[in-house]
VOMI-588413 format. One record per atom (N, C-alpha, C, O): x, y, z. Coordinates in steps of 0.1 Angstrom, whole numbers, padded with zeros to 4 digits, always signed. Layout:
N
XYZ
...
//
This chain:
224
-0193+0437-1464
-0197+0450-1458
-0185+0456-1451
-0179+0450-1441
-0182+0467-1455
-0171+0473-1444
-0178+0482-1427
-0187+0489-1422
-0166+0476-1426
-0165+0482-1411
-0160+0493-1408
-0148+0494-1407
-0170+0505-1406
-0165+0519-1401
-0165+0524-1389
-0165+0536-1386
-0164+0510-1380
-0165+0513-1363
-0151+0521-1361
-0151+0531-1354
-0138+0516-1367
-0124+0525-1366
-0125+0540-1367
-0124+0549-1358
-0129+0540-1381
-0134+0555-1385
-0141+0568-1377
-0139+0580-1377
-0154+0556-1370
-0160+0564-1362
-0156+0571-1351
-0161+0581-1347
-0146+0561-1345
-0142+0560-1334
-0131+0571-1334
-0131+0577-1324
-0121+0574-1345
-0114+0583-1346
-0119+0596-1350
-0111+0606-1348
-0129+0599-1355
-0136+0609-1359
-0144+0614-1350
-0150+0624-1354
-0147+0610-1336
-0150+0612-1325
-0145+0619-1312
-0149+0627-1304
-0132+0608-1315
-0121+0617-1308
-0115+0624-1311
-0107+0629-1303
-0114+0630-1325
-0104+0643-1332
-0120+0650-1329
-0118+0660-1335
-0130+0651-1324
-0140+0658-1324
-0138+0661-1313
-0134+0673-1313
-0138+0654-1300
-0137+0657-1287
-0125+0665-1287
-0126+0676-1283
-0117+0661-1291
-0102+0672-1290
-0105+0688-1291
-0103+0698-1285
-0111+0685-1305
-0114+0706-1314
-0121+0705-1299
-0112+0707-1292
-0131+0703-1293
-0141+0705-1288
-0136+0710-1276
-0139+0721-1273
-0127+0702-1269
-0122+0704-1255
-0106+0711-1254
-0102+0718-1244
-0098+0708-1265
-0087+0715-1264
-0087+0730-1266
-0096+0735-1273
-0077+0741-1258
-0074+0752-1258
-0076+0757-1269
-0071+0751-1278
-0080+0765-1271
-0084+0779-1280
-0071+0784-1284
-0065+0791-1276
-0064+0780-1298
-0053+0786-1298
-0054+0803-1303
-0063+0807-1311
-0043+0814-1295
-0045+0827-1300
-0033+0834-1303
-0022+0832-1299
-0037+0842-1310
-0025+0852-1319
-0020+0859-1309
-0026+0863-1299
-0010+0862-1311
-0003+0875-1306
-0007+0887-1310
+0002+0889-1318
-0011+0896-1310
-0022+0909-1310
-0034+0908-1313
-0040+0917-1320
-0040+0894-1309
-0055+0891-1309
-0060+0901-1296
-0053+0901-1286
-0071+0909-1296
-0077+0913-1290
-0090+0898-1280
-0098+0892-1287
-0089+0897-1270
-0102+0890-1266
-0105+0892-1256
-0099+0898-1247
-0118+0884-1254
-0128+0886-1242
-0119+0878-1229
-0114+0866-1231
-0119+0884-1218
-0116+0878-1206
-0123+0879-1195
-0133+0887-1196
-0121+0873-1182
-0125+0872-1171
-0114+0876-1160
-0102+0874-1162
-0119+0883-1150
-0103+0886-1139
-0111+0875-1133
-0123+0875-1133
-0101+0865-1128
-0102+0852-1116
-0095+0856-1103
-0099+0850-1093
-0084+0864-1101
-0078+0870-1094
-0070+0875-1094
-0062+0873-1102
-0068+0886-1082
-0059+0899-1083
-0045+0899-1073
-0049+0893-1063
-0036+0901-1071
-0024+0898-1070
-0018+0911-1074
-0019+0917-1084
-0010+0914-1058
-0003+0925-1059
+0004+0934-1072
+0001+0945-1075
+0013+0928-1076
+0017+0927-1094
+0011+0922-1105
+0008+0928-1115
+0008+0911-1102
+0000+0906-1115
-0013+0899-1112
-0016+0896-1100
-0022+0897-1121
-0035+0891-1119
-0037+0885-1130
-0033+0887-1141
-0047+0875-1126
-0050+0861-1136
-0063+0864-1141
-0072+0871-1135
-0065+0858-1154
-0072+0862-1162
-0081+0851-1169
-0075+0848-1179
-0096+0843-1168
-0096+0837-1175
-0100+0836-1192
-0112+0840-1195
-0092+0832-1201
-0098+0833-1212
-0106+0826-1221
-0099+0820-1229
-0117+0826-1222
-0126+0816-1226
-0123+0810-1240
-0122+0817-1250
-0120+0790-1238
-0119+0790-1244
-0105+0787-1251
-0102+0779-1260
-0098+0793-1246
-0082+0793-1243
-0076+0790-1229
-0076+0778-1226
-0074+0795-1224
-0061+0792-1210
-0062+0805-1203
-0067+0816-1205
-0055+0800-1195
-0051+0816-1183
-0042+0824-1186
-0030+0821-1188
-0047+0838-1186
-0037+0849-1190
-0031+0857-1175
-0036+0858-1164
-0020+0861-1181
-0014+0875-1165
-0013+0886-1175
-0010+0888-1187
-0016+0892-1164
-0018+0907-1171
-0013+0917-1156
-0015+0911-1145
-0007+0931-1156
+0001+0934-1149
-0011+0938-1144
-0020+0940-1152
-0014+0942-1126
-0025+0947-1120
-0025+0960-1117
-0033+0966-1109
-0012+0965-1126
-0015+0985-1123
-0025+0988-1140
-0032+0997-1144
-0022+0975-1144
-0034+0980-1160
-0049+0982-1155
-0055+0992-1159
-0056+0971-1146
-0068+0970-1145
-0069+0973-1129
-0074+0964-1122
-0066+0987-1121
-0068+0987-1107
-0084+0991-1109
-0090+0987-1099
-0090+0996-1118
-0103+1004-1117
-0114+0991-1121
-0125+0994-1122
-0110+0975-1123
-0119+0966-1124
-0119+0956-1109
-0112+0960-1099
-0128+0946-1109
-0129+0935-1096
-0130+0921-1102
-0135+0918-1113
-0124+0913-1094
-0124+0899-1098
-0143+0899-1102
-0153+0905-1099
-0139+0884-1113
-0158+0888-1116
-0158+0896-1130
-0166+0893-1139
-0150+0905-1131
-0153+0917-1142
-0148+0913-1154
-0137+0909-1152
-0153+0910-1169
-0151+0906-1179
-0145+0919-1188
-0152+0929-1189
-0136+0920-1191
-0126+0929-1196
-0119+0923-1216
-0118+0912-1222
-0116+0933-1219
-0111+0933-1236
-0098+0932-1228
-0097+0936-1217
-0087+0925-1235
-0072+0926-1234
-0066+0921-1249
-0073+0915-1257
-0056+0925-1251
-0045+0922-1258
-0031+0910-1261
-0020+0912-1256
-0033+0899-1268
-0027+0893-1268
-0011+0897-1268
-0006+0903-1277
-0001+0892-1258
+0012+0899-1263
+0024+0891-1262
+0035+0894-1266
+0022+0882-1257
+0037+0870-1252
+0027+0858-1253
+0015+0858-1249
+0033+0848-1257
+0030+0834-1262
+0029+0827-1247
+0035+0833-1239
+0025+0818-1244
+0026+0810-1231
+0039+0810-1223
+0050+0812-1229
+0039+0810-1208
+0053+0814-1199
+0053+0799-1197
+0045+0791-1203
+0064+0796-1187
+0064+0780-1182
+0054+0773-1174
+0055+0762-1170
+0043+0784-1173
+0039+0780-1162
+0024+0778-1173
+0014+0773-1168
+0023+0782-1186
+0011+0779-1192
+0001+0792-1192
-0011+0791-1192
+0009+0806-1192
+0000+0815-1186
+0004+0827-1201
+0016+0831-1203
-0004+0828-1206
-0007+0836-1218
-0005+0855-1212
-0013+0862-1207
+0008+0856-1216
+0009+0873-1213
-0004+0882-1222
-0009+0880-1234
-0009+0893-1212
-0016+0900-1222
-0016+0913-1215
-0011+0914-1203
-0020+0925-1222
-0019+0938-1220
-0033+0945-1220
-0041+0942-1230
-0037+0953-1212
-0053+0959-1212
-0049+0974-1218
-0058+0982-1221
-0034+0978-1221
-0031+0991-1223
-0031+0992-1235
-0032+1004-1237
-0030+0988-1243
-0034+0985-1261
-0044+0981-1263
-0046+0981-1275
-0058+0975-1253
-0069+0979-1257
-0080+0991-1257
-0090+0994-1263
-0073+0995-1249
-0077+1011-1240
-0072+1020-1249
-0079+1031-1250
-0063+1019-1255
-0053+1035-1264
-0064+1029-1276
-0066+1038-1284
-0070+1019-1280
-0073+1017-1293
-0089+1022-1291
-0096+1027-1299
-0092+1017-1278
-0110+1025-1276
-0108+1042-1276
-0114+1049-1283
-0102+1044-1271
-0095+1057-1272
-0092+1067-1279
-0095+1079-1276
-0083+1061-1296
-0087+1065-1303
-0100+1066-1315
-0101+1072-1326
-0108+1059-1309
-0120+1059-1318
-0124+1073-1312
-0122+1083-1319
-0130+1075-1299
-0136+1088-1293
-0128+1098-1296
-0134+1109-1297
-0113+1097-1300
-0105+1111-1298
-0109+1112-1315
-0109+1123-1320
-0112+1105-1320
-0111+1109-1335
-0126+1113-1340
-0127+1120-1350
-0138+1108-1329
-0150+1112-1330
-0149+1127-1325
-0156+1136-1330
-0140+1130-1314
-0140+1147-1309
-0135+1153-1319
-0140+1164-1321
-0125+1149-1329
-0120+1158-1340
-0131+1158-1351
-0132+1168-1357
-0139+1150-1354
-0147+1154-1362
-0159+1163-1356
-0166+1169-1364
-0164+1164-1341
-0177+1168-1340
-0165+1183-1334
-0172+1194-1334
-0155+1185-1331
-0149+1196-1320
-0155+1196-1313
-0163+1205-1310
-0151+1183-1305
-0160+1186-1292
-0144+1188-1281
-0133+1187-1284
-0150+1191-1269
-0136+1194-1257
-0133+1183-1251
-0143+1175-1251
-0121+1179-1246
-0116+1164-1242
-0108+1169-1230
-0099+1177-1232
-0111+1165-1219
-0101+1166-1208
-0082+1163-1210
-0080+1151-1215
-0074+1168-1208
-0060+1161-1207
-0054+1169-1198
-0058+1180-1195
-0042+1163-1192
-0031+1169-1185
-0021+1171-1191
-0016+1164-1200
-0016+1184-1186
+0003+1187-1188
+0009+1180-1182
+0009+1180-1170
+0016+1170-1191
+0026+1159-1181
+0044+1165-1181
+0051+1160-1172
+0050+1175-1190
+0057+1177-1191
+0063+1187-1205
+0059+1187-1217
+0074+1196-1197
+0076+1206-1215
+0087+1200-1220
+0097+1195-1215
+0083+1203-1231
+0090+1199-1248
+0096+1210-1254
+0092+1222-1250
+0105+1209-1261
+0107+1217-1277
+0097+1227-1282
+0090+1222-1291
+0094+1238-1278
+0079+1245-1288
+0066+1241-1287
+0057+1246-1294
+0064+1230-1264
+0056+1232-1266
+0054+1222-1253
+0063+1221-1245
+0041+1216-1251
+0042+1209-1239
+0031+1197-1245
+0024+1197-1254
+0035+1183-1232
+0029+1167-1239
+0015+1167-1230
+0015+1163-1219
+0006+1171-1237
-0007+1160-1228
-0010+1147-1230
-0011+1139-1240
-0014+1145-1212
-0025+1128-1219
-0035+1131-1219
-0040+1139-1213
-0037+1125-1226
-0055+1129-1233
-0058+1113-1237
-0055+1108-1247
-0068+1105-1223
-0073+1093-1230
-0063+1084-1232
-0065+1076-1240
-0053+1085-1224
-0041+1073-1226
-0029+1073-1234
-0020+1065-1234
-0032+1088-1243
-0026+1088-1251
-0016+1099-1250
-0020+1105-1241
-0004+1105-1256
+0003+1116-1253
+0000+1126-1269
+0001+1122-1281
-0003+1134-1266
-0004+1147-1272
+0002+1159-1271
+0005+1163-1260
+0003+1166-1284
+0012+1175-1280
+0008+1190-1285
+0003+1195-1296
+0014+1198-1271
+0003+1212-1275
+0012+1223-1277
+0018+1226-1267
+0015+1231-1289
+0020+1238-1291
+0022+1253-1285
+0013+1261-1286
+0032+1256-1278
+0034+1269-1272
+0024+1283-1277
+0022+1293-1270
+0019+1283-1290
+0011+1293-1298
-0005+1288-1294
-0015+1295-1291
-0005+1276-1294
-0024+1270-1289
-0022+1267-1273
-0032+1262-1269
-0012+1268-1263
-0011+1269-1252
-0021+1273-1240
-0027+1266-1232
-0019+1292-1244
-0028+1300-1235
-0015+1300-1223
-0018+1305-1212
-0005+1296-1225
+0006+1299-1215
+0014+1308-1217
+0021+1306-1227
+0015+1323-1209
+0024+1330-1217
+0040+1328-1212
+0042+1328-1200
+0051+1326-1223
+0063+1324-1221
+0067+1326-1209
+0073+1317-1204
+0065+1339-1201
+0071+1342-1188
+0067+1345-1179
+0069+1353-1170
+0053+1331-1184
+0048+1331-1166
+0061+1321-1154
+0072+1316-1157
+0055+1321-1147
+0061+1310-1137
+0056+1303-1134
+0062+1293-1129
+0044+1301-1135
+0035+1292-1131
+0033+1278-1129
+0021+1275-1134
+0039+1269-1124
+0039+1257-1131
+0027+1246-1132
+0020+1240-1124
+0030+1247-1147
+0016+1240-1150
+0020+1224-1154
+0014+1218-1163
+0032+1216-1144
+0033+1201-1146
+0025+1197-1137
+0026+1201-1125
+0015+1187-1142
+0000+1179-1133
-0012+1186-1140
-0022+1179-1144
-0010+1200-1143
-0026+1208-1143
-0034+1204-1156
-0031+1205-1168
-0046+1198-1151
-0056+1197-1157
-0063+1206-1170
-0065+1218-1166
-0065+1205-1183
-0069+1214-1189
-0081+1207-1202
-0080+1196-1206
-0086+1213-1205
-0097+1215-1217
-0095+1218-1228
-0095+1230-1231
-0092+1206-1239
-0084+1213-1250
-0094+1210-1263
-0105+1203-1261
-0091+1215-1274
-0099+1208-1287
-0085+1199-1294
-0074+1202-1292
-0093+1184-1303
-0085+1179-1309
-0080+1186-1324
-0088+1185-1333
-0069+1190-1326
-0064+1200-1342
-0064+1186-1354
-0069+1186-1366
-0058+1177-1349
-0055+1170-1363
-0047+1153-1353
-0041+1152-1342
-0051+1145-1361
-0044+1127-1353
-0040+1124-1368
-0047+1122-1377
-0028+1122-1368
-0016+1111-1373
-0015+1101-1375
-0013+1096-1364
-0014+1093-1383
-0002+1081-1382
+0013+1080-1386
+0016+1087-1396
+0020+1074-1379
+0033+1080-1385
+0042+1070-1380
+0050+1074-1371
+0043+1056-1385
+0057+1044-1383
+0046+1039-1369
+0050+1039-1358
+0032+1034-1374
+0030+1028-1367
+0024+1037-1350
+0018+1033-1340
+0029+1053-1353
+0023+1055-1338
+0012+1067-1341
+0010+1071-1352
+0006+1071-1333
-0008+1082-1332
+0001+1096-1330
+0010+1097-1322
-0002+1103-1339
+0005+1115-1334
-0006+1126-1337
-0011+1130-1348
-0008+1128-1324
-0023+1137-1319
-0016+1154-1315
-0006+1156-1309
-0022+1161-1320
-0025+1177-1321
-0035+1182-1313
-0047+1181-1315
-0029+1188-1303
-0043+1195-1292
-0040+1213-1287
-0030+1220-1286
-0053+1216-1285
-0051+1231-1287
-0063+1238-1272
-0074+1236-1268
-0050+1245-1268
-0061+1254-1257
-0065+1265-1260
-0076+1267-1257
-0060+1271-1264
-0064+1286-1275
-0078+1281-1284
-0085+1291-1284
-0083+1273-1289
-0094+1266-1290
-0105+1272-1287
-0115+1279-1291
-0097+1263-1273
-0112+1264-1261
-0120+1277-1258
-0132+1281-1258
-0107+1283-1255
-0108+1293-1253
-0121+1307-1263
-0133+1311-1261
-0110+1308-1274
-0120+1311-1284
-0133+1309-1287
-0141+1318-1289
-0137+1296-1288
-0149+1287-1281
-0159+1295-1275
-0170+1299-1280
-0153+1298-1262
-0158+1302-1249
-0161+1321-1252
-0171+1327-1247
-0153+1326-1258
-0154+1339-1258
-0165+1344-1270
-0171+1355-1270
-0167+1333-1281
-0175+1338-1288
-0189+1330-1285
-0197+1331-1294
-0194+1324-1277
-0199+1320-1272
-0204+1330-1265
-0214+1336-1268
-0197+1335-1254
-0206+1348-1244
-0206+1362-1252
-0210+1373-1247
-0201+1360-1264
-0200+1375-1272
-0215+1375-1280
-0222+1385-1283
-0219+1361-1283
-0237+1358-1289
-0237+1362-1278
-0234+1374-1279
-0239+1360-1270
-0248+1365-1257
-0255+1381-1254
-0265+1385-1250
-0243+1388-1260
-0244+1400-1260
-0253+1413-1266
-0249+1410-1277
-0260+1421-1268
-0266+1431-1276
-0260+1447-1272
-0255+1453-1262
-0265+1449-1288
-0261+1466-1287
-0268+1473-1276
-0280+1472-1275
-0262+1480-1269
-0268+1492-1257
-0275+1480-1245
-0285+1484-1239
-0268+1466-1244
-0272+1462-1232
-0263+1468-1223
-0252+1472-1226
-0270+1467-1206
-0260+1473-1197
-0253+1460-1188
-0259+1451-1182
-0243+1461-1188
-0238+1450-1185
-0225+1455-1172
-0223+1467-1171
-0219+1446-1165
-0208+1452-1148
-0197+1446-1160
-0199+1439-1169
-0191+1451-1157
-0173+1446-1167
-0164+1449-1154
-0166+1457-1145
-0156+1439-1157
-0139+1438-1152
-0131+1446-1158
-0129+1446-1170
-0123+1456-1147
-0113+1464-1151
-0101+1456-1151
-0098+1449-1141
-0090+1456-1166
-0082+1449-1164
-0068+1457-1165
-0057+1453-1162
-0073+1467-1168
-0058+1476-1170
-0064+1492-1174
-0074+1495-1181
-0055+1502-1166
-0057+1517-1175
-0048+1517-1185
-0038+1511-1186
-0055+1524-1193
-0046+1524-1202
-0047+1544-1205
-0053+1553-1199
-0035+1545-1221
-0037+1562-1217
-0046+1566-1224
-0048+1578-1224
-0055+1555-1234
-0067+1562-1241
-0079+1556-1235
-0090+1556-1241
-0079+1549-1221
-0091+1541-1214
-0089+1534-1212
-0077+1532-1210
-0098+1525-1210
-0094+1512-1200
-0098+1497-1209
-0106+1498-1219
-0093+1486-1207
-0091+1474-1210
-0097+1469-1200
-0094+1469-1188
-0108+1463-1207
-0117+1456-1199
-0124+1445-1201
-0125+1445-1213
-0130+1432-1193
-0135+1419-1196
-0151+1419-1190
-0155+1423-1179
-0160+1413-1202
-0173+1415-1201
-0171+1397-1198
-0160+1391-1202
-0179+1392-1193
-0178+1376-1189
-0164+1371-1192
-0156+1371-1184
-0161+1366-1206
-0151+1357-1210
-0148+1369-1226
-0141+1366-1236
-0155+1380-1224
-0151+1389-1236
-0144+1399-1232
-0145+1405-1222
-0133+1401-1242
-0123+1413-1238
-0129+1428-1246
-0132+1427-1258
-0129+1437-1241
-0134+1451-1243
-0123+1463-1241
-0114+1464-1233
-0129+1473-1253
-0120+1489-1245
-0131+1501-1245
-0140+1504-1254
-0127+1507-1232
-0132+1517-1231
-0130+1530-1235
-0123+1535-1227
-0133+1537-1244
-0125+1548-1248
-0123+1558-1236
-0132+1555-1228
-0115+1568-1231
-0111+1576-1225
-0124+1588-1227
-0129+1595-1218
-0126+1589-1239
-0141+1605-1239
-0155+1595-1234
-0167+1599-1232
-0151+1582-1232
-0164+1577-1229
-0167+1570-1209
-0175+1562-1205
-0156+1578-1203
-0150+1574-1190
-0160+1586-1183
-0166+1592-1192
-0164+1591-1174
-0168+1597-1165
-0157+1595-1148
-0155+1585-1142
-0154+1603-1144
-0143+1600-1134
-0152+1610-1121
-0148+1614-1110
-0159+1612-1124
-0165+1620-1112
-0175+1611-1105
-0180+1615-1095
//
């Protein structure tokens, strides 16, 4: 009769091992984590299953220890046994699922002007940088205005790939449009409506009904 008490015994402990040893993980694995704690620069992460990750603590200021969070695999173990990861490549990737669901429904997406370009100026929109052409603006060339920080409402035109990066197309002239034919339904023949004077002009006046631009003819003015 053979004896498979060896066998067993080694097939027990290569079981216990898979069972209890570290979760090995890829380098741009996406996974589930835990914040264990927060630390001025960096904060520890646990990942189930695997080992402890750091991840920089300007990525996740808006979570709390306790909070189970998506991150990014991105550096292999430090000396110390701590699995680098990134929450900013999980966020641009949730990100563009919704920016790509706004280009299909046209729906409006909040971004800022972070800075002017070549032909045009870069919003973030969602994590992401986008870029809005001087013609879909709604900026006219020689204002002064400065619109680095300002907040705006844009529609998505068209998202890219291109060597690996998103190259996103955003438009405020859009919105705009949007908006003006929007309160132009609103409108009927021989309703009486208050209009905004926006300028004389020498055949009448240039004028705005809600978000609609209008002219007055000059034989249809009364000045008395």
């Amino acid at each position: 009769m053979v004896d498979n008490t060896e066998n067993f015994e080694e097939l027990s402990f290569e079981e216990m091992l898979n069972q209890y040893a570290p979760k090995q993980v890829q380098r741009g694995e996406i996974v589930e984590a835990e914040i264990i704690s927060k630390e001025r620069d960096y904060s520890y992460l646990d990942i189930k299953g695997a080992t402890e990750g750091i991840v920089r603590t300007e990525e996740i200021t808006e979570f709390e220890v306790g909070d189970m969070i998506r991150v990014t695999i991105t550096e292999d173990s430090d000396d110390e046994g701590h699995i680098k990861v990134s929450r900013r490549a999980v966020v641009q990737e949730e990100a563009i699922v919704k920016l790509e669901a706004a280009l299909e429904n046209k729906e409006i997406v909040n971004g800022t002007i972070v800075r002017k370009v070549n032909g045009g100026y870069i919003v973030e929109v969602m994590a992401h940088s986008a870029f809005m052409p001087n013609s879909l603006s709604q900026i006219r060339k020689d204002s002064t205005e400065n619109v680095i920080g300002l907040e705006v409402e844009v529609i998505i035109k068209d998202i890219k790939t291109e060597r690996n990066r998103k190259k996103i197309l955003v438009s405020r002239r859009d919105v705009v449009v949007m908006a003006e034919a929007e309160a132009f339904a609103k409108l009927s023949e021989n309703q009486i409506v208050e209009v905004e004077v926006r300028n004389v002009l020498k055949f009448g006046l240039s004028v705005r009904v809600e978000k609609v631009l209008g002219f007055i003819h000059i034989s249809e003015i009364s000045w008395g």
